[in-house]
C-alpha positions as CSV (number, residue, x, y, z in Angstrom):
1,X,60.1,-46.0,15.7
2,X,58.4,-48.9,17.7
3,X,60.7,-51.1,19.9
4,X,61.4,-55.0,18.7
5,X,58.5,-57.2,19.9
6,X,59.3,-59.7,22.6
7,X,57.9,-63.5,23.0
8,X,57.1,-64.4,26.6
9,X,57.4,-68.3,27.0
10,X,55.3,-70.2,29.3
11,X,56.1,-74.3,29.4
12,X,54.2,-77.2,31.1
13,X,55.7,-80.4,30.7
14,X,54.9,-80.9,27.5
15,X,53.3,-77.7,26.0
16,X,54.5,-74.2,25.4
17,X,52.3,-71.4,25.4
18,X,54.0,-68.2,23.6
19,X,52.6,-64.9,24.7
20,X,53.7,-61.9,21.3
21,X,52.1,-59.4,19.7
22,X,52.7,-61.8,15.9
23,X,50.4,-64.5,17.7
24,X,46.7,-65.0,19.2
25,X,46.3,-63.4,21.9
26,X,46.6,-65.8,25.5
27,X,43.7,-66.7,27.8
28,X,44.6,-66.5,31.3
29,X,41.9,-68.6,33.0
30,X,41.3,-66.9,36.8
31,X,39.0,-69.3,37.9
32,X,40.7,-71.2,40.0
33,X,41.1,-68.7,43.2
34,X,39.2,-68.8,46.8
35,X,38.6,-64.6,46.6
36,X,35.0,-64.0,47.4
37,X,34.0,-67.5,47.7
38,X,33.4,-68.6,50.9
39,X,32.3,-72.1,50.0
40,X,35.0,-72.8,47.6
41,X,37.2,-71.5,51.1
42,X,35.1,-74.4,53.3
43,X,35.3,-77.0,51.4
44,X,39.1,-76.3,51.2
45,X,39.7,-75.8,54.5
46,X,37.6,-79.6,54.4
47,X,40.4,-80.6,52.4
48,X,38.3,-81.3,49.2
49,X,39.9,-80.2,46.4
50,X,37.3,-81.4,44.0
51,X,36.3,-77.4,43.1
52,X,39.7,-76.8,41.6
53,X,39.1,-80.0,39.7
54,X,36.1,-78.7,38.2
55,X,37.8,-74.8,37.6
56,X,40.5,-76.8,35.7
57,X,37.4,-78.5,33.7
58,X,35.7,-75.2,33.0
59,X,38.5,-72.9,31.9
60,X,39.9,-75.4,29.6
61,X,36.8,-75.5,28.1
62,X,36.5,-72.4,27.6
63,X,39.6,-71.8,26.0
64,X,42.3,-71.1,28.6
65,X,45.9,-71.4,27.6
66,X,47.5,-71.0,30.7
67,X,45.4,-71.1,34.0
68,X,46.4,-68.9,37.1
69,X,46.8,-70.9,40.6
70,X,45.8,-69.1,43.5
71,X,45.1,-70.8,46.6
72,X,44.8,-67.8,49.1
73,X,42.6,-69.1,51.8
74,X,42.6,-67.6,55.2
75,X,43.7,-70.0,57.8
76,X,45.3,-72.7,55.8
77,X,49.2,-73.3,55.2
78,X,48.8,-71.3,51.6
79,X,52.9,-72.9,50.6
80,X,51.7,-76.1,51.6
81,X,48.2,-75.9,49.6
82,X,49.8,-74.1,46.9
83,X,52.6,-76.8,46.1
84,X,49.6,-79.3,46.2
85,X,47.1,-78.1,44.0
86,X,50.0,-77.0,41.6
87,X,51.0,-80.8,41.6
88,X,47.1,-82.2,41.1
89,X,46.4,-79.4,38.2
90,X,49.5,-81.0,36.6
91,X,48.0,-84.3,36.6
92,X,44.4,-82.9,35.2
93,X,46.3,-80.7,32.4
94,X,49.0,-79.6,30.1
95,X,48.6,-76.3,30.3
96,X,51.5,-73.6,31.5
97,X,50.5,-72.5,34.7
98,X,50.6,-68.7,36.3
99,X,51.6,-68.9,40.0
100,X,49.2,-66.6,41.6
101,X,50.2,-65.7,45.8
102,X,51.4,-62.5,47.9
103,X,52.9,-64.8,50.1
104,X,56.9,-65.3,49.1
105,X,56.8,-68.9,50.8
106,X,54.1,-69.8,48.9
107,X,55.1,-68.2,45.7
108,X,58.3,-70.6,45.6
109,X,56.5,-73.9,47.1
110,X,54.6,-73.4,44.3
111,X,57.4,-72.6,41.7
112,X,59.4,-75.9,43.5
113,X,56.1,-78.1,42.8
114,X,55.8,-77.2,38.9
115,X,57.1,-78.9,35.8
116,X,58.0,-76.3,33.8
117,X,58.1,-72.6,33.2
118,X,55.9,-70.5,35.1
119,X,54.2,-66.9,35.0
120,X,54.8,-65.7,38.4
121,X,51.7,-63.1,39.9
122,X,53.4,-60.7,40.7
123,X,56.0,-57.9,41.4
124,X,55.4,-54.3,41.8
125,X,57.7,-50.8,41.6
126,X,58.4,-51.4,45.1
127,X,61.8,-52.0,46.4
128,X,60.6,-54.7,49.2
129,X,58.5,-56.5,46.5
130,X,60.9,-56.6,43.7
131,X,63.9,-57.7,46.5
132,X,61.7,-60.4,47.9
133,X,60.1,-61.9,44.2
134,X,62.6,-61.6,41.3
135,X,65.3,-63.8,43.3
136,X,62.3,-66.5,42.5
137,X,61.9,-65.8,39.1
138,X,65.6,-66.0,38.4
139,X,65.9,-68.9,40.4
140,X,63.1,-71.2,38.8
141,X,63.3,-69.4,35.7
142,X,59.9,-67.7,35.3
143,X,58.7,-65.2,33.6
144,X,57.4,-62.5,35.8
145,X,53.7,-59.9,35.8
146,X,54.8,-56.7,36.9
147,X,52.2,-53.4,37.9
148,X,53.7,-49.9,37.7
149,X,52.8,-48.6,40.8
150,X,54.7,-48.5,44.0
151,X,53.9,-47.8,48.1
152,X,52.9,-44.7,47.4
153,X,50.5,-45.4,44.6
154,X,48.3,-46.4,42.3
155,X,49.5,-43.5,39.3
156,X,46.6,-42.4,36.9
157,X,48.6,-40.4,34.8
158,X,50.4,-42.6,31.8
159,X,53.6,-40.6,32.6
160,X,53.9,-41.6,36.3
161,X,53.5,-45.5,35.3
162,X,55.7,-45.3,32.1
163,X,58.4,-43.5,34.7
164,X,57.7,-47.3,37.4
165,X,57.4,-49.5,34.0
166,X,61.1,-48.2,33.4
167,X,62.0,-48.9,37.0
168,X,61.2,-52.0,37.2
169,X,62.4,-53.4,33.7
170,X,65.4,-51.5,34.8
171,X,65.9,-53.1,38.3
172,X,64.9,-56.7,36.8
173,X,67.4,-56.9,34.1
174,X,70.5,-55.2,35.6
175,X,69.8,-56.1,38.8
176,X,68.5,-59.9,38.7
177,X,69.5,-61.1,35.2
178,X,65.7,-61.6,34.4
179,X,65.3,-60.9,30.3
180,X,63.5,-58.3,29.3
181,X,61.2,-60.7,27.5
182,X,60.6,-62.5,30.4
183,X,58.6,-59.2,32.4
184,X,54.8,-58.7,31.2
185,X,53.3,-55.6,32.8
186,X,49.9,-55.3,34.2
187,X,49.1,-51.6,32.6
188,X,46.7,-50.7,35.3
189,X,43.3,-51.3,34.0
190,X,41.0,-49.6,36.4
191,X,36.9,-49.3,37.1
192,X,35.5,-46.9,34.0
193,X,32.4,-46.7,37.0
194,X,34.3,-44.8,39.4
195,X,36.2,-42.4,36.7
196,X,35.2,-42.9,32.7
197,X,38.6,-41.5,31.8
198,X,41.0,-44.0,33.3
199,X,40.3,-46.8,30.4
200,X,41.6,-44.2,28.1
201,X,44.3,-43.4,30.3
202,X,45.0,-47.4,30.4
203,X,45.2,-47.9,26.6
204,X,47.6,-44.2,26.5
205,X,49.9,-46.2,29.0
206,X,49.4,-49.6,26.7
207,X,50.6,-47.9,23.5
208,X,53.3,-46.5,25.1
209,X,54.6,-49.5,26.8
210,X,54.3,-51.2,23.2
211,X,56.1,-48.4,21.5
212,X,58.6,-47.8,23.7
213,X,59.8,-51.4,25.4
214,X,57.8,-53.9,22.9
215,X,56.9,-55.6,26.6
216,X,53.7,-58.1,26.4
217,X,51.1,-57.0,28.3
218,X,48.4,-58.4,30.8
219,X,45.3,-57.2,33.2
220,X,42.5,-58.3,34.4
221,X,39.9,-58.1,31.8
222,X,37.0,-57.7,34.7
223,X,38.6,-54.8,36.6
224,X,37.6,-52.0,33.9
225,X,33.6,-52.9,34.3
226,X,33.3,-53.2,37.6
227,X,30.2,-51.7,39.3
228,X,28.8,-51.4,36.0
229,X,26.0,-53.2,34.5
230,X,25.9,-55.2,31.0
231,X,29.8,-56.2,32.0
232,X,30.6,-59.0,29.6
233,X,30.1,-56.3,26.7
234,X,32.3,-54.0,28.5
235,X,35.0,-56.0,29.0
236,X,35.4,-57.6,25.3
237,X,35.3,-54.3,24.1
238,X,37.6,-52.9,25.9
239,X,39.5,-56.3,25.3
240,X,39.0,-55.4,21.3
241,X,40.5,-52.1,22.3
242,X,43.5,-52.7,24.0
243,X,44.5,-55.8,21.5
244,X,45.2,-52.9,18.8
245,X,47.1,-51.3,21.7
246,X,49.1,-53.9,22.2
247,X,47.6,-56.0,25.2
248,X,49.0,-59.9,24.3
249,X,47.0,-61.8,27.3
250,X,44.1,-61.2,30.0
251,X,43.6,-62.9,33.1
252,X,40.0,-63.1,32.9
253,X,37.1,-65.9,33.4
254,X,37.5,-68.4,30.1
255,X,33.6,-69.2,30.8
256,X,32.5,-66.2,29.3
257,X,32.2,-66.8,25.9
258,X,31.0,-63.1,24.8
259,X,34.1,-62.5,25.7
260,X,36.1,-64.7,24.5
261,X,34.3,-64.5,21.2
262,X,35.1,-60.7,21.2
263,X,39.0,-61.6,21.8
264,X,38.9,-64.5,18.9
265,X,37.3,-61.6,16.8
266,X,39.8,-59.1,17.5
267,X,42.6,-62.0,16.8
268,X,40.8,-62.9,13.3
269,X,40.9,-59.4,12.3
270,X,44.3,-58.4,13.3
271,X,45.3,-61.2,11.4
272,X,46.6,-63.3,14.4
273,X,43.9,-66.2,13.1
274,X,45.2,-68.4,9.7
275,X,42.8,-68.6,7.3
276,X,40.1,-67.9,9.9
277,X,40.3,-71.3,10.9
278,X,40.4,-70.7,14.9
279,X,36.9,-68.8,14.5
280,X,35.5,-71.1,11.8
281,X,36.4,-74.3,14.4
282,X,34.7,-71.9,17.1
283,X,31.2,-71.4,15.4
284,X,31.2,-74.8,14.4
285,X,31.6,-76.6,18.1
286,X,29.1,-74.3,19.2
287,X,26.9,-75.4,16.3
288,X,27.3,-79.0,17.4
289,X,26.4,-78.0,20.6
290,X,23.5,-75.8,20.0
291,X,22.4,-79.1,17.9
């Protein structure tokens, strides 16, 4: 017998975004993030901030419901930064936000600048990690990403993470007071080029997280293809894939509409979409735009 489902509620000011298996499956825009762009880095370091302006633009456009924050650039004060650009993207947009950092200061400058209830990114099986982060969460009242793996490592085997999955929920609840709705897990999707067994090992560790906690789920959608060619159509299929596993959200690059049409898809056919009327709207603005 399956577990009860859980709802995961994000807030903004004025919108919430409500990540469950009963509704459409949630966009996490990653766009706005210094890794591997060294101008993006520059012209922050500059102190112009206009690029994050124009990440916001894109992921909304693309179809973002909540948009991760990381402001991780090397020689900058990353709390200060992070509390700032978390205050500007509240000005630009109403969508709940995912504070993104592996720096604890930052982390909670950032939860202290938000309106709202936050996704915080994130905690692992380890005892340091979990000590330093879920105080935060309980304290502002976030919900929390969690990744079953711990300083030893990164498990392949869907036993070994279903054994840290349980850990942590464990810890988080009894320990901290954080609900059990309130954790997502990362399953651990990893590069299909390196080993063509570990998406299957992913979506084995997916079900079972489903099945046995009803947890909502998250990854990021551009881990399982990378290395490999033609990777738009291997991440929204895999998307497609882990959706009927039970994956609820992605933290993946909204300006890919191949795969975001593959994840409407999936929604329409799992019956996540009213009436169609999500995809129907979809086809039609991209009509208009074509036209």
């Amino acid at each position: 017998m399956s577990a009860p489902m859980h709802e995961t509620r994000l807030r903004s000011a004025t919108r919430e975004v409500v990540i469950g298996r009963q509704h459409r499956f949630c966009l996490i825009g990653e766009r706005i993030n210094p890794t591997g762009r060294r101008i993006f880095q520059d012209q922050i370091r500059a102190g112009d901030l206009s690029a994050v302006e124009r990440d916001v633009a894109s992921q909304v456009a693309g179809g973002a419901d909540v948009l991760d924050v990381n402001m991780g650039v090397p020689l900058v004060d990353e709390a200060e930064l992070l509390a700032k650009v978390v205050t500007m993207i509240q000005g630009l947009t109403d969508l709940p936000l995912c504070i993104d950092s592996s720096v604890v200061e930052a982390l909670e400058a950032g939860l202290a600048a938000y309106d709202g209830r936050a996704l915080v990114n994130s905690i692992t099986a380890e005892d340091e990690r979990m000590e330093q982060i879920l105080p935060l969460v309980k304290k502002y009242d976030a919900a929390v990403i969690a990744l079953p793996n711990d300083v030893d490592e990164i498990p392949m085997e869907p036993d070994k993470r279903l054994a840290l999955v349980e850990k942590i929920v464990r810890v988080a609840t009894t320990e901290y007071g954080i609900p059990i709705e309130d954790i997502v897990i990362d399953p651990l999707a990893m590069p299909i080029g390196a080993d063509v067994t570990t998406g299957l090992a992913t979506l084995e560790t997916m079900r079972r997280i489903r099945d046995t906690y009803g947890l909502n789920m998250t990854c990021g959608s551009s881990n399982v293809s990378f290395g490999m060619p033609g990777r738009h159509e291997l991440n929204g299929t895999f998307l497609s894939m882990a959706m009927t596993a039970g994956l609820t959200s992605a933290i993946m690059d909204t300006r890919t509409p191949e795969v975001v049409s593959a994840v409407k898809a999936t929604d329409l056919l799992m019956g996540h979409d009213e009436w169609g009327m999500a995809w129907i709207s979809r086809h039609r603005a991209a009509q208009a735009a074509a036209t």
